[in-house]
C-alpha positions as semicolon CSV with decimal commas, in nm:
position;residue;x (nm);y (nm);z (nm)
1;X;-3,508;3,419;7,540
2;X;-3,497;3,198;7,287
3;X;-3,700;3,248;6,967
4;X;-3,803;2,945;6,821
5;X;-3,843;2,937;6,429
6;X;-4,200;2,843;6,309
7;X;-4,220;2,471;6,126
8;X;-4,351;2,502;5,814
9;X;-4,627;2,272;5,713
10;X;-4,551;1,923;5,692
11;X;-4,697;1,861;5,380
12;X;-4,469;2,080;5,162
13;X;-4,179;1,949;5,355
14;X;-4,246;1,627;5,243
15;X;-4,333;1,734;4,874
16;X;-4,016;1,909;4,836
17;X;-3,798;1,614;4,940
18;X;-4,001;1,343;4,776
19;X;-3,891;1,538;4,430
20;X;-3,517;1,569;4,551
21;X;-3,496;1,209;4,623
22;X;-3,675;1,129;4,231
23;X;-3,388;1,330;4,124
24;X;-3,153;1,236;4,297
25;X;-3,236;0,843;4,216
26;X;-3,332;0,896;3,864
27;X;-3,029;1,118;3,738
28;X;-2,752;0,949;3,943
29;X;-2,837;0,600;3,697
30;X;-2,751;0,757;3,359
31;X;-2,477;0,990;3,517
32;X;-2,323;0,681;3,656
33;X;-2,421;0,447;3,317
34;X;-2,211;0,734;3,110
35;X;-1,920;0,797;3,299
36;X;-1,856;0,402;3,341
37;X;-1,929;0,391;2,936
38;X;-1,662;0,735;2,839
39;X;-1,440;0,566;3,111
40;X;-1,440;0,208;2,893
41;X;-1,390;0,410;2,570
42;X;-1,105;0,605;2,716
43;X;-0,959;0,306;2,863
44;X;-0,967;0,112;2,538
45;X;-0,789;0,441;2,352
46;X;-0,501;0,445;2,562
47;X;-0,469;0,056;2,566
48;X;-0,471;0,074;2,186
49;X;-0,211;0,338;2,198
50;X;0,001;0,174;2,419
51;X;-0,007;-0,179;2,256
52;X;0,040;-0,030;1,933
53;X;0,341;-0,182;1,809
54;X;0,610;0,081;1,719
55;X;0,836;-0,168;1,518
56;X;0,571;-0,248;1,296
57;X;0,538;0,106;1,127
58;X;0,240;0,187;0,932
59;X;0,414;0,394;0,635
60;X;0,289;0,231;0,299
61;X;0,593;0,177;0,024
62;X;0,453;0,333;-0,288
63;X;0,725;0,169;-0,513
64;X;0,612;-0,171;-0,373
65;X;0,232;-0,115;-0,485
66;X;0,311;0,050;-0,814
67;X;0,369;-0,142;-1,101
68;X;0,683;-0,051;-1,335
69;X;0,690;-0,171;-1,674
70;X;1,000;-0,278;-1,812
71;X;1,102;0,042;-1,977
72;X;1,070;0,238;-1,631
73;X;1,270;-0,041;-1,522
74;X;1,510;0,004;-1,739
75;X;1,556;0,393;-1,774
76;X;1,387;0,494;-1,428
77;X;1,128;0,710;-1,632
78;X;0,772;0,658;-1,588
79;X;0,598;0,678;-1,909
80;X;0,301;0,941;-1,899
81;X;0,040;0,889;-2,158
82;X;-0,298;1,049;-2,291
83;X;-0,530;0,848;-2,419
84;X;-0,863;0,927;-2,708
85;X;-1,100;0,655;-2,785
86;X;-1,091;0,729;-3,156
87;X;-1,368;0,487;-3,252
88;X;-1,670;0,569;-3,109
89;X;-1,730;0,311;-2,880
90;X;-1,851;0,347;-2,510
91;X;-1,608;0,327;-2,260
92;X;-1,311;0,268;-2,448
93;X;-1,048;0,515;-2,336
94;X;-1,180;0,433;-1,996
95;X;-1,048;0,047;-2,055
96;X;-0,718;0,097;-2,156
97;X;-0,690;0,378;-1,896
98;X;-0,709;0,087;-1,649
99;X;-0,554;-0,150;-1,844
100;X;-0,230;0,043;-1,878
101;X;-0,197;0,161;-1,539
102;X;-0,197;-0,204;-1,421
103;X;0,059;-0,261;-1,707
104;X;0,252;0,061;-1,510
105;X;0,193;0,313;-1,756
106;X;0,067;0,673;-1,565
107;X;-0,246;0,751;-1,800
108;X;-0,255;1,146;-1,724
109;X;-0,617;1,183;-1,905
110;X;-0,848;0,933;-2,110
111;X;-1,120;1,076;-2,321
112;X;-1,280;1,092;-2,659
113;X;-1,103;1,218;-2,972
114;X;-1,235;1,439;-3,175
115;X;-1,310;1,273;-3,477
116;X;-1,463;0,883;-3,446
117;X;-1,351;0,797;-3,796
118;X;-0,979;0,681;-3,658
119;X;-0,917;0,369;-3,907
120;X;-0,607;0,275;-3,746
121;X;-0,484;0,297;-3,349
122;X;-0,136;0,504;-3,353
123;X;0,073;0,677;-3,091
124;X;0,157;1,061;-3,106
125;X;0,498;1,087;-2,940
126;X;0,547;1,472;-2,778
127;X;0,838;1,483;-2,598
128;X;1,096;1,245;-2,467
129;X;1,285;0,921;-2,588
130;X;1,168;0,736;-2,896
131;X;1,213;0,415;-2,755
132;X;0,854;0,502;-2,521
133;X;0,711;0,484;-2,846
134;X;0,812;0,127;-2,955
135;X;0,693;0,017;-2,612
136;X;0,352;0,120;-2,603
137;X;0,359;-0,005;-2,954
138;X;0,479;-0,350;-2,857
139;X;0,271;-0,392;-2,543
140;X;-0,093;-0,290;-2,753
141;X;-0,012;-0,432;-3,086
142;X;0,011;-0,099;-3,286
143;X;0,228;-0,117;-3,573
144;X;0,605;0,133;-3,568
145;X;0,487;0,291;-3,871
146;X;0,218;0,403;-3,672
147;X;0,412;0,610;-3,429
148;X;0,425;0,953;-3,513
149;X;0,649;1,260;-3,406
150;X;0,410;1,574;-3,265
151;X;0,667;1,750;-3,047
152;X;0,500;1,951;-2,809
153;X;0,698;2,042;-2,518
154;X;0,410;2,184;-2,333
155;X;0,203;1,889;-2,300
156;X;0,244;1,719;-1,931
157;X;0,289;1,362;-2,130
158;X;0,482;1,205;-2,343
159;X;0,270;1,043;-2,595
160;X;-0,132;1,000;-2,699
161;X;-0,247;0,650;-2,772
162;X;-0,573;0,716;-3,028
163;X;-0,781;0,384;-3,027
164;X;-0,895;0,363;-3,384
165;X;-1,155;0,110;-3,563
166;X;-0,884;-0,178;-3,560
167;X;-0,944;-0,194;-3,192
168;X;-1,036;-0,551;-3,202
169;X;-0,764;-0,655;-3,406
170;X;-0,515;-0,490;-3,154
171;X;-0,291;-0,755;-2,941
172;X;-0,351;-0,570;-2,603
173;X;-0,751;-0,613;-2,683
174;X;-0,843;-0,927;-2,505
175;X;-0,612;-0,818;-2,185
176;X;-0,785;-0,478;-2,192
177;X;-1,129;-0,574;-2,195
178;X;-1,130;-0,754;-1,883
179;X;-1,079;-0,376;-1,771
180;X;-1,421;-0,228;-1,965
181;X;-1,670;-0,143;-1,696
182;X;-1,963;-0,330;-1,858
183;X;-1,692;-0,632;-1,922
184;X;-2,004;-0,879;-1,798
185;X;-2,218;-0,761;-2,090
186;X;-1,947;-0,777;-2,300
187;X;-1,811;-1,099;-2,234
188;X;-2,126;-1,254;-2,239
């Protein structure tokens, strides 16, 4: 006839499903609390995606943000210069690094010379038109004599600007040191 299947003790029984029903109402809070929160974050992706506005694109204009001084206006070339702080002080080469750049000059390196005894600023011209020269000249206040011919074909700019011991007697001096990185101990 019919076998019937022994109970087990009531005691276990009612262990084992005390511990599934912790579980179960214990884990189903946080699973439920982070699939509502990775739903929200998904949800706010696509709506971003989808109200992005197309029209509107998000491609910068380089020519816009870069500055052209008038000689790149003029001949379309983009004056690259090299700059040596030739008199000693701190910082220097850094300053009219920044300076020029704002001015729209590309300042391909900016460093000490190697000799701090420059009495005079000048400008090495290496390659190119001699008019780049006279520019530079006019915009930091260096004199024409002071522009001398180093051809060097191999250098990737066109001229050096040394910063000598005049550099306070330079026109470009009180525009450039608002660009000196300790300008507010300077211009104390």
């Amino acid at each position: 006839m019919f076998l019937k299947k022994k109970r087990k003790s009531g005691v276990k029984q009612k262990q084992k499903y005390k511990i599934k029903d912790f579980i179960k109402e214990f884990l189903t809070l946080p699973v439920l609390l982070l699939t509502l929160i990775a739903c929200l974050f998904i949800g706010s992706f696509v709506v971003q995606i989808i109200a992005e506005d197309t029209s509107n694109s998000s491609i910068i204009d380089l020519d816009k943000l870069l500055r052209k001084n008038s000689y790149e206006k003029e001949t379309g070339h983009r004056i690259q210069i090299e700059i040596l702080n030739g008199c000693g002080q701190r910082y220097i080469a850094k300053m009219y690094q920044d300076f020029l750049r704002y001015e729209g000059y590309d300042v391909m390196d900016a460093r000490n010379a190697n000799s701090t005894d420059y009495k005079h600023s000048m400008i090495q011209m290496h390659r190119g038109d001699p008019k780049m020269g006279s520019h530079l000249s006019n915009l930091i206040g260096i004199n024409d004599s002071l522009i001398l011919k180093k051809p060097d074909e191999s250098l990737m700019f066109d001229l050096t600007l040394i910063i000598g011991n005049d550099l306070e007697k330079l026109v470009s001096y009180n525009s450039a040191i608002l660009y000196h990185p300790n300008k507010m101990l300077i211009l104390d």
